[in-house]
C-alpha positions in Angstrom: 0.0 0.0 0.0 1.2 3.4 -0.8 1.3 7.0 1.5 -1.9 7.2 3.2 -4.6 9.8 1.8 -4.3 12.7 4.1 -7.1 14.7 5.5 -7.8 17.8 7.2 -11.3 18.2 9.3 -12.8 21.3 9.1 -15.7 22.0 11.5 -16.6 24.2 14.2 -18.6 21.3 16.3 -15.8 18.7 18.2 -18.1 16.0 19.1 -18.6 16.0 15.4 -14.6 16.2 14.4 -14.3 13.7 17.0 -17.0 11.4 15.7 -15.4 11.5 12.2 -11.6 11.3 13.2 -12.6 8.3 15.7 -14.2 6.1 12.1 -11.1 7.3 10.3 -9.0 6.1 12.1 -10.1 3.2 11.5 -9.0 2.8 7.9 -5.5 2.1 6.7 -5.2 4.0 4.1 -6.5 7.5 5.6 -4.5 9.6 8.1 -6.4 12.4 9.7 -3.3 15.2 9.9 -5.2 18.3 10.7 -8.3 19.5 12.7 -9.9 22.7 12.6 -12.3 24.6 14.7 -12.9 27.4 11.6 -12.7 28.9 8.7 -10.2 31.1 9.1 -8.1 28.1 11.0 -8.8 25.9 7.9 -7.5 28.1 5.7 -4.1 28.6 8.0 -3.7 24.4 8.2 -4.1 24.1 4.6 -1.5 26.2 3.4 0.4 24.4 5.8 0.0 20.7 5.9 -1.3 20.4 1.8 -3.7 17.5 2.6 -5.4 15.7 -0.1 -8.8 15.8 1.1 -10.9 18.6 3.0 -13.5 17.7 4.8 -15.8 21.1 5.0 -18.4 22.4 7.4 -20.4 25.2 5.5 -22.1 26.4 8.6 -19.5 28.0 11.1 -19.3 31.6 12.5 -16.9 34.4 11.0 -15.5 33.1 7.6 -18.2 30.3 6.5 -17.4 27.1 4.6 -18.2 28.5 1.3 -15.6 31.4 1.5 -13.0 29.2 3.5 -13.5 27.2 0.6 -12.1 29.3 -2.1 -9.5 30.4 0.5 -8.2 26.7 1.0 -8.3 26.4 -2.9 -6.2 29.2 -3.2 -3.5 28.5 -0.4 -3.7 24.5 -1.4 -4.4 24.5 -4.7 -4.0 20.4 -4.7 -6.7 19.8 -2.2 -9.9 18.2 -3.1 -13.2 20.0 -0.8 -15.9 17.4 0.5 -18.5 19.7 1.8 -20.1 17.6 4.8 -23.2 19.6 5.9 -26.8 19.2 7.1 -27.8 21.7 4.6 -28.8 20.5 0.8 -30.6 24.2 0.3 -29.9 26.2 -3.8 -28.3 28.9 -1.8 -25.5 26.7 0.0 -24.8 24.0 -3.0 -24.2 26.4 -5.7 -21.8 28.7 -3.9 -19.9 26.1 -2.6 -19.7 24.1 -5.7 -18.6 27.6 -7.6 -16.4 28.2 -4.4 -14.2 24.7 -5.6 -15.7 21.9 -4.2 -15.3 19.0 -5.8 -18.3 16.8 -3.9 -21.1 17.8 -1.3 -22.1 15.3 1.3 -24.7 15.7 3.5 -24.1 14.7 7.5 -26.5 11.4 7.1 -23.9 9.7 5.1 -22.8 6.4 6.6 -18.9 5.8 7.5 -18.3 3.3 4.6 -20.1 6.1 2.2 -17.7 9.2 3.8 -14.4 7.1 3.3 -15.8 6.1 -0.1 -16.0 9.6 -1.0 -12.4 10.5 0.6 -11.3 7.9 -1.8 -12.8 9.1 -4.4 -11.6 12.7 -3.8 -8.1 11.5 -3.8 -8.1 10.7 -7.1 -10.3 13.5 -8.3 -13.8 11.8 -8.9 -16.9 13.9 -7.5 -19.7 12.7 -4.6 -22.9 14.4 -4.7 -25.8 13.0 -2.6 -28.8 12.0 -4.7 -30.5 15.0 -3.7 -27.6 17.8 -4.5 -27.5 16.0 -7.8 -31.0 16.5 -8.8 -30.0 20.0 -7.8 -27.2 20.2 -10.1 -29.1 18.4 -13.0 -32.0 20.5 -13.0 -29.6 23.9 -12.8 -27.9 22.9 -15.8 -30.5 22.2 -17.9 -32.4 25.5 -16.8 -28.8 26.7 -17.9 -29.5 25.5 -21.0 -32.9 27.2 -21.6 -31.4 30.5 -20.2 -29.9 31.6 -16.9 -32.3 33.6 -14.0 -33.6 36.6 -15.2 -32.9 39.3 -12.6 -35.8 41.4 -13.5 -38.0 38.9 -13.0 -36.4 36.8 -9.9 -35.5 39.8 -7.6 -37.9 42.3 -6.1 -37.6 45.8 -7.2 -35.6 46.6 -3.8 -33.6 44.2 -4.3 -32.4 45.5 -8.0 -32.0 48.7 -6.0 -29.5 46.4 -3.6 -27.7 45.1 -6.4 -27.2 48.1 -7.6 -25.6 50.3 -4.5 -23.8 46.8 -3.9 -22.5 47.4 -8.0 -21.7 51.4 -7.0 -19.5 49.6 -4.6 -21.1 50.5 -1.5 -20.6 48.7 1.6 -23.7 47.0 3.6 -23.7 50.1 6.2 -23.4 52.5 3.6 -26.6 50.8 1.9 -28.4 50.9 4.9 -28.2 54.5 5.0 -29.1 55.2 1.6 -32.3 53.0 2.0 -33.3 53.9 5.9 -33.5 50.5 6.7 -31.3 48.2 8.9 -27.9 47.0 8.2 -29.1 43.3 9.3 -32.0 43.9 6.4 -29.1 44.4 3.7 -27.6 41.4 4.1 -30.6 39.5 4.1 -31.4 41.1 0.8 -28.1 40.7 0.0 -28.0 37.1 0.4 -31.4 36.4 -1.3 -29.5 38.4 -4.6 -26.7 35.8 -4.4 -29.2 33.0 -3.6 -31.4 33.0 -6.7 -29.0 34.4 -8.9 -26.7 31.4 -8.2 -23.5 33.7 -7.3 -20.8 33.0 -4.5 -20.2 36.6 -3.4 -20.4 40.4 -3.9 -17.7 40.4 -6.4 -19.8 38.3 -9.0 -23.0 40.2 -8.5 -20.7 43.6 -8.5 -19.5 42.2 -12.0 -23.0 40.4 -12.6 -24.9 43.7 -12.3 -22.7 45.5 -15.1 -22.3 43.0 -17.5 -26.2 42.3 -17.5 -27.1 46.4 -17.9 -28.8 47.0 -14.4 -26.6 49.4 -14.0 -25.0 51.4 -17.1 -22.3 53.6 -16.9 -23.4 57.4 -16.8 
């Protein structure tokens, strides 16, 4: 047998990291080399340890899974993302998928099923549970008919969002020009990125111009 496949565990929960570390253990051919309690820490253990195989909470306060994501992508370009999350919602699948991941698993799997997929990961090949997959089917071949029409999926204060978040203005600075609260900005904020499919401000910033809901004076 060759090196082991090495993993890092990414999730702001112990009992869970414990839980998983505990079954992985278990199998010859994986070695656990990192835990983390966050995003941010995830991000700092990749760059340094290079595992094969992330295993990703989406869920976690301060940076989330999705944006941890990218930011392990970028300091470890070789590592493979399993998202492992209760959550099989549009708005956390598509951002993490565009984010890098290469397979999202939900927290039901069984052990065989999660080393399976570490396996798998290793060598590059994509796990989606049965339900994400639907998901992702459906999405592309709504893709194919034509992509969301923002005039007809977002409210008219939310095109006014997209737009101030376009001018580059921050979430407080939004707030102000609305009169309403900071906490209702990012909740409109996030509904943007939700049924538009995007993963962040950037993209709707560059999502917004290139579609003409705002034009240049």
């Amino acid at each position: 047998m060759g090196e082991p496949i090495t993993v890092m565990l990414v999730d702001d929960h112990r009992v869970v990291r414990q839980g998983v570390r505990a079954f992985l253990d278990t199998q010859p051919d994986i070695a656990v080399v990192a835990e983390a309690d966050s995003g941010a820490a995830a991000v700092a253990l990749a760059a340094e340890h290079a595992p094969d195989v992330v295993l990703m909470d989406l869920v976690m306060p301060g940076l989330d899974g999705v944006e941890a994501t990218r930011q392990v992508k970028q300091a470890s370009p070789r590592s493979q993302v399993i998202v492992l999350t209760s959550y099989h919602q549009d708005e956390h699948i598509f951002p993490a998928i565009r984010a890098g991941a290469l397979s999202y698993i939900l927290k039901d799997v069984g052990p065989e099923e999660l080393a399976g997929a570490i396996r798998k990961a290793a060598v590059g090949e994509a796990v989606l549970h049965p339900r994400v997959a639907a998901r992702v089917v459906q999405e592309l071949h709504g893709a194919r008919r034509g992509s969301p029409n923002p005039f007809t999926e977002l409210s008219e204060r939310e095109l006014e969002v997209l737009r101030l978040v376009a001018d580059g203005l921050s979430n407080a600075e939004i707030a102000g020009r609305l009169v309403i609260s900071e906490k209702t900005v990012k909740s409109h904020v996030s509904n943007i990125l939700s049924k538009l499919h995007l993963a962040d401000r950037t993209q709707a910033a560059v999502y917004a111009w290139r579609e003409g809901i705002v034009r240049r004076e």
